[in-house]
C-alpha positions in Angstrom: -58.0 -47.8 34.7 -61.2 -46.9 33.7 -62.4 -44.6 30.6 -65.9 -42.8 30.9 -67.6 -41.8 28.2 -70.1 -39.1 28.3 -73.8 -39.8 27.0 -75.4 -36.6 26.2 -79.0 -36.9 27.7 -81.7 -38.3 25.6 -83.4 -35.2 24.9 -80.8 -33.1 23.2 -79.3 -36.8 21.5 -81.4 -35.7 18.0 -80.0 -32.3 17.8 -76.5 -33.0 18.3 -76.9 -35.2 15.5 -78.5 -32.7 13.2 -76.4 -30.0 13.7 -73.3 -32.5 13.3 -74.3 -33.5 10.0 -75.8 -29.8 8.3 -77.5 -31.4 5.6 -79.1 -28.7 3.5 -82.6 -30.0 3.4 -84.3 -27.7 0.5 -84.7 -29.3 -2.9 -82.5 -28.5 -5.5 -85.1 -26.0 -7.6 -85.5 -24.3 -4.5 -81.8 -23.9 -3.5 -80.8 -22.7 -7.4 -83.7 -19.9 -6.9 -82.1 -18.8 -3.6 -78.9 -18.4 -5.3 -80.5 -16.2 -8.3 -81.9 -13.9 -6.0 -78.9 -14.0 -3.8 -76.3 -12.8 -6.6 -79.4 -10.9 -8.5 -79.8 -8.9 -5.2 -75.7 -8.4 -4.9 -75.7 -7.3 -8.9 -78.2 -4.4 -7.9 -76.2 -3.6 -5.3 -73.3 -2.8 -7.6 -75.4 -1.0 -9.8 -76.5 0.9 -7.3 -73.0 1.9 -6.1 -71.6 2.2 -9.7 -74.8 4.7 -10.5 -73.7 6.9 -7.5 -70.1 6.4 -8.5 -71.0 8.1 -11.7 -73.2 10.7 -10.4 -70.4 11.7 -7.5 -67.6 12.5 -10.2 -70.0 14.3 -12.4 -71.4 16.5 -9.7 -67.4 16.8 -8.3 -66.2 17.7 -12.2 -69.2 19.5 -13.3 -67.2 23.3 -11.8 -64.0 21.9 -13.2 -65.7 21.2 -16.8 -67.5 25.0 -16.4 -64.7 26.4 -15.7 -62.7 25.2 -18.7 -65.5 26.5 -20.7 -65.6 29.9 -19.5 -61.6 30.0 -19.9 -62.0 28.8 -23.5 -64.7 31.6 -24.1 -62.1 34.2 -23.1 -59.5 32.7 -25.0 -62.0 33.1 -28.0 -63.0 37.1 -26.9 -59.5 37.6 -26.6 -58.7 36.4 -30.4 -61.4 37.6 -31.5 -60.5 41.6 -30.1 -56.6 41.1 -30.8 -57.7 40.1 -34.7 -59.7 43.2 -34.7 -57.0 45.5 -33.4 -54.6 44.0 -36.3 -56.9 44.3 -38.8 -57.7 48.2 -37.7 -54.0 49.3 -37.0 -53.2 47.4 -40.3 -55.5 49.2 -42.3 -54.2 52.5 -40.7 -51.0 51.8 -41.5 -51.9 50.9 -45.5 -53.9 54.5 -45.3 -50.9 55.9 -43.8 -48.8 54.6 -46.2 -51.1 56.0 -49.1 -51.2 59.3 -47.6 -47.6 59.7 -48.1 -47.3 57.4 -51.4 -49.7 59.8 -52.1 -48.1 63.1 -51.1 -44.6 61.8 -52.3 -46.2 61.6 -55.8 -47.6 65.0 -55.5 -44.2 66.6 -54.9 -42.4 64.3 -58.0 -45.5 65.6 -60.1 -45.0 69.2 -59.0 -40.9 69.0 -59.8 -41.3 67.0 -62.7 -43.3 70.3 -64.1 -40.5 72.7 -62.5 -37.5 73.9 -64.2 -34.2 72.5 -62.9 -31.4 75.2 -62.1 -29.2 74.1 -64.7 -32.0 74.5 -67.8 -33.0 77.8 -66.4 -29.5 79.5 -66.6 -29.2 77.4 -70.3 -32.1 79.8 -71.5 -30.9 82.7 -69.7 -27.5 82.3 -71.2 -28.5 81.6 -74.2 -30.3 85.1 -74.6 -28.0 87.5 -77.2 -25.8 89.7 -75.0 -23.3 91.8 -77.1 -21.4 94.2 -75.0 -22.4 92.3 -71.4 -20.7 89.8 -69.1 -22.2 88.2 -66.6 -20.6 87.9 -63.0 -23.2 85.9 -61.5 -26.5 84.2 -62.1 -28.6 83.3 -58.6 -31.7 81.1 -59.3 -34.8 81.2 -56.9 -37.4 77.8 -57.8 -41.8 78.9 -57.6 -43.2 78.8 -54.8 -46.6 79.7 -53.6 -47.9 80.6 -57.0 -45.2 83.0 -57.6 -42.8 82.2 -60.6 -39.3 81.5 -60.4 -36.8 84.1 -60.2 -33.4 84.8 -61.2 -30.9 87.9 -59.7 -28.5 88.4 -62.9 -25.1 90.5 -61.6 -23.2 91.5 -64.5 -20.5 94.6 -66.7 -22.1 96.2 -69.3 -19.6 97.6 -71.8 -22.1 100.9 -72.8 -25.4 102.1 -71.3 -26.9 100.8 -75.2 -25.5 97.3 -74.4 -27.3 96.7 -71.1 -30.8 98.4 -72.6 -30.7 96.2 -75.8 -30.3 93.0 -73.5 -32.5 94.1 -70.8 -34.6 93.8 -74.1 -34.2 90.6 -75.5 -34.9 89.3 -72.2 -38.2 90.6 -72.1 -39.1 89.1 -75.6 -37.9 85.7 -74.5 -41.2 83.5 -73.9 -40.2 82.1 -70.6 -39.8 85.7 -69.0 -42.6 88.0 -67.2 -40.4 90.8 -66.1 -37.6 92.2 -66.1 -36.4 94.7 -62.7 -33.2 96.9 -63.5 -33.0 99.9 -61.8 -32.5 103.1 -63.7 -30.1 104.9 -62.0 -27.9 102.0 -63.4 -28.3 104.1 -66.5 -26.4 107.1 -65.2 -23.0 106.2 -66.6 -22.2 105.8 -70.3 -19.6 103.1 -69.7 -18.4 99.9 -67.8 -21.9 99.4 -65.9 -22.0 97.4 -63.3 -25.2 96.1 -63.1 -28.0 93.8 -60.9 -31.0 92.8 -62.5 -34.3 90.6 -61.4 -35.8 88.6 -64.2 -39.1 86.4 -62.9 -40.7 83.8 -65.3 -41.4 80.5 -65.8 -37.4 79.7 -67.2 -39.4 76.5 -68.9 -38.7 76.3 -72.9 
């Protein structure tokens, strides 16, 4: 049995042979340089595509990042009107509170220069009354400007009783006047009697 072997032609021999073998033929400066520019060219390359990277997310958070600012400035406005109300309806309420502080001590001043009930009908009873008894004593406080007032209901014994303490009323320092009506004077006796006696009833 008989093996053939297959010649390639003659004129393609040389180039079988080359490509066979791929020898890199370039000297070994010259292949080193290649390389540089090879990986130099591929390091730009990632620059490149880092650099747009960078610019891409900036340019896609840029209306994110505004709009976190402008939030942030409204936050502040916001604060800033809220401490102003507080601070305004805080000092109204101190002013307020003055007002009636204010007003409060006004109204202790003017009873603390008022005669209680119980001192006024101490003076009143204290006034010399021989021949009278008094039923009832009803006490009226100032007001207005006008002096206090007292409505004195009482039995005099003799019509010289009740004129003798309608006069010692009169002389007392913390009375103004004293109202009795004359037609009380008509009997001689056992007079019933109502009086009005205005002053200041203070010692």
């Amino acid at each position: 049995m008989h093996s053939h072997l297959r010649i390639p032609p003659p004129s393609v021999l040389p180039f079988v042979i080359m490509t066979a073998d791929c020898t890199n033929l370039l000297p070994t400066a010259r292949a080193r340089a290649v390389r540089r520019a090879y990986f130099m060219r591929l390091a730009i390359v990632a620059v490149w595509g880092l650099a747009i990277l960078i610019a891409v997310h900036t340019l896609l958070s840029a209306p994110a990042y505004l709009y976190l600012q402008a939030k942030e400035a409204q936050r502040q406005t916001a604060l800033t009107e809220l401490s102003q109300k507080l601070a305004a309806q805080q000092d109204q309420v101190t002013s307020q509170g003055l007002v009636a502080l204010n007003s409060e001590t006004a109204f202790l001043a003017g009873l603390s220069q008022k005669p209680s009930v119980s001192a006024a009908v101490r003076l009143v009873l204290g006034v010399p009354r021989q021949g009278v008894t008094l039923g009832s004593i009803a006490y009226t406080a100032p007001s207005g400007g006008k002096d206090a007032s007292m409505i004195i209901n009482g039995i005099a014994s003799t019509r010289g009783a009740l004129h003798a303490y309608q006069l010692a009323l009169q002389q007392t320092p913390f009375v103004s006047s004293v109202n009795l009506p004359v037609s009380v004077f008509a009997k001689d006796t056992n007079i019933n009697f109502t009086m009005t006696v205005t002053g200041s009833f203070a010692p």
